[in-house]
N, C-alpha and C positions, 0 to 999 in steps of 0.2 A: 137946748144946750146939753150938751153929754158932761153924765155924773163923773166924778175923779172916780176912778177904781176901787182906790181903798174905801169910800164909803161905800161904793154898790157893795165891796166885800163884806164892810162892816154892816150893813143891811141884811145882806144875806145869811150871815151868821146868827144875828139877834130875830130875824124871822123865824130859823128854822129851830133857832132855840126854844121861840117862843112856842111853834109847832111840838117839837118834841116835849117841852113840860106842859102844854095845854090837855093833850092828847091823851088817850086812855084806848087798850085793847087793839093797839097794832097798826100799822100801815094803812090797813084799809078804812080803818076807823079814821085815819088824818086825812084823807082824800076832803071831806068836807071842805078842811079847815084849808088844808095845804092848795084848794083853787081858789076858795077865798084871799089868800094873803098874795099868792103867787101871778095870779090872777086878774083876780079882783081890782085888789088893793095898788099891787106895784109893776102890773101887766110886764113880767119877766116873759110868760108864755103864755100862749093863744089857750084860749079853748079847748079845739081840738088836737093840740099837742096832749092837755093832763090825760087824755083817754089810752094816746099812744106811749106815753112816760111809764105811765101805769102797765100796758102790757105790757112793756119792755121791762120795766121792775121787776114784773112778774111770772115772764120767762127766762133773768139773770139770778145766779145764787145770791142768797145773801138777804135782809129783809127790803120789805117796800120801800119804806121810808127812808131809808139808807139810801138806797139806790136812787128813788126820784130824786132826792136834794142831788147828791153827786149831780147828775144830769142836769137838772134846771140850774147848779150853780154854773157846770161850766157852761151850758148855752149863754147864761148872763153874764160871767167873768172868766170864762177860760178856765184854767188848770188849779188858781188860786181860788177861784169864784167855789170848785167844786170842795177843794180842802177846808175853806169858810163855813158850806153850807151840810156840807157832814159833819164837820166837828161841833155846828150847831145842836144839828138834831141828835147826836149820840150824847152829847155831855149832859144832858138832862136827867135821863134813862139811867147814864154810868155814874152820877151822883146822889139818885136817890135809891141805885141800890146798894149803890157800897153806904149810906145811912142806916138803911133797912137791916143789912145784915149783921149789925152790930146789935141788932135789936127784934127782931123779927121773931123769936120765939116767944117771946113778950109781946109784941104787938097781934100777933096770929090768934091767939086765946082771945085778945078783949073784944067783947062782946058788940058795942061800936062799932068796929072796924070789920067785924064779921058781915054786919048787916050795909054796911056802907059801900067792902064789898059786889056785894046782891046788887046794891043797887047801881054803881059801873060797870055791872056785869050787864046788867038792862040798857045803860044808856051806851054801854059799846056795841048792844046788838040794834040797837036804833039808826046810830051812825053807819055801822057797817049796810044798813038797809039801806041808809041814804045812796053810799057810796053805788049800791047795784042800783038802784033807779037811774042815779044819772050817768054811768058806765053805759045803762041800760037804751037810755033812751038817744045815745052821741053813737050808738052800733046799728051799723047799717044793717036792716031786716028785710032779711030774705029765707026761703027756706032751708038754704045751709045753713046759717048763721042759727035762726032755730034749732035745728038738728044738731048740731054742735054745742050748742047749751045743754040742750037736753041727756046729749052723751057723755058729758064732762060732767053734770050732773050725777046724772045713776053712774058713773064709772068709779067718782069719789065717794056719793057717800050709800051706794047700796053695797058694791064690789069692794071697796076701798083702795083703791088703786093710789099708787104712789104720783104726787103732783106733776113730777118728770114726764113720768107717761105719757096722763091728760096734755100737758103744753107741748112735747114732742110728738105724739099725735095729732093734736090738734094743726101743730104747723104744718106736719106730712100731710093731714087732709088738706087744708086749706090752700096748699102748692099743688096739687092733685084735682081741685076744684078749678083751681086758675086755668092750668093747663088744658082741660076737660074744655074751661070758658071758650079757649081763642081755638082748638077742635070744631067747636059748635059755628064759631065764627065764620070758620074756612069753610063749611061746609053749606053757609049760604050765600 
């Protein structure tokens, strides 16, 4: 039996709510959480959709998590699916920093919170490991695809090349591989 709209909406919003207050150090950091619930939990999207949501996030302005809600709402609800499932994930974010700022010169000094900190600073770099493992292991390996890591690698962080670059590069190579492929084709 198909859900009424308005709850898939209201689903979708208190998901992605819950996404954006659970979540700590960015987009990539939610990837975990955001297959789990998306997923997992309320199979909105396949599997191999989170891999492609994610570059598509990743090659559009704007941040990750912004973006994949927009997209996984409207695949699941249309136009309002997508309005539900941003306004989820942003109001978390836009309420605990307009809290903060009323307070923040005061909170930044206390010593707790320094150290507390340190340690979401550790477990966002954990998640974010998570997120390249399983990014890592749903990408088909070949040795472009290697080579391509590698270079988008040293491009960022030896050169430090701006992210635009690396993603508008990477596309022009990967269009240039294609083509290169069905060359090779014709010629057996």
């Amino acid at each position: 039996m198909k859900e009424n709209k308005f709850i898939t909406c209201l689903k979708l919003f208190l998901t992605f709510f819950k996404i954006g207050a659970l979540t700590f150090g960015g987009g990539l950091a939610m990837i975990p959480f955001m297959e789990r619930e998306t997923f997992e939990k309320h199979h909105w999207i396949e599997k191999e959709d989170l891999l492609d949501i994610v570059t598509i996030s990743e090659s559009t302005p704007g941040p990750i998590a912004i973006n994949a809600a927009t997209f996984i709402g409207f695949k699941t609800a249309g136009t309002i699916g997508s309005v539900c499932a941003t306004f989820g994930v942003v109001l978390p974010s836009f309420l605990i920093i307009l809290l903060l700022s009323f307070c923040l010169d005061y909170i930044i000094t206390f010593k707790p919170v320094k150290y507390a900190l340190w340690g979401i600073r550790a477990g966002v770099l954990a998640l974010i490991a998570k997120s390249f493992w399983s990014l890592f292991k749903q990408t088909k390996k070949n040795v472009f695809a290697f080579v391509m890591m590698v270079l988008a690698f040293v491009g960022v962080s030896i050169f430090k090349l701006d992210v635009i670059i690396i993603v508008v590069s990477a596309a022009v190579l990967g269009i240039a591989a294609y083509f290169i492929s069905l060359k090779a084709g014709e010629k057996k």
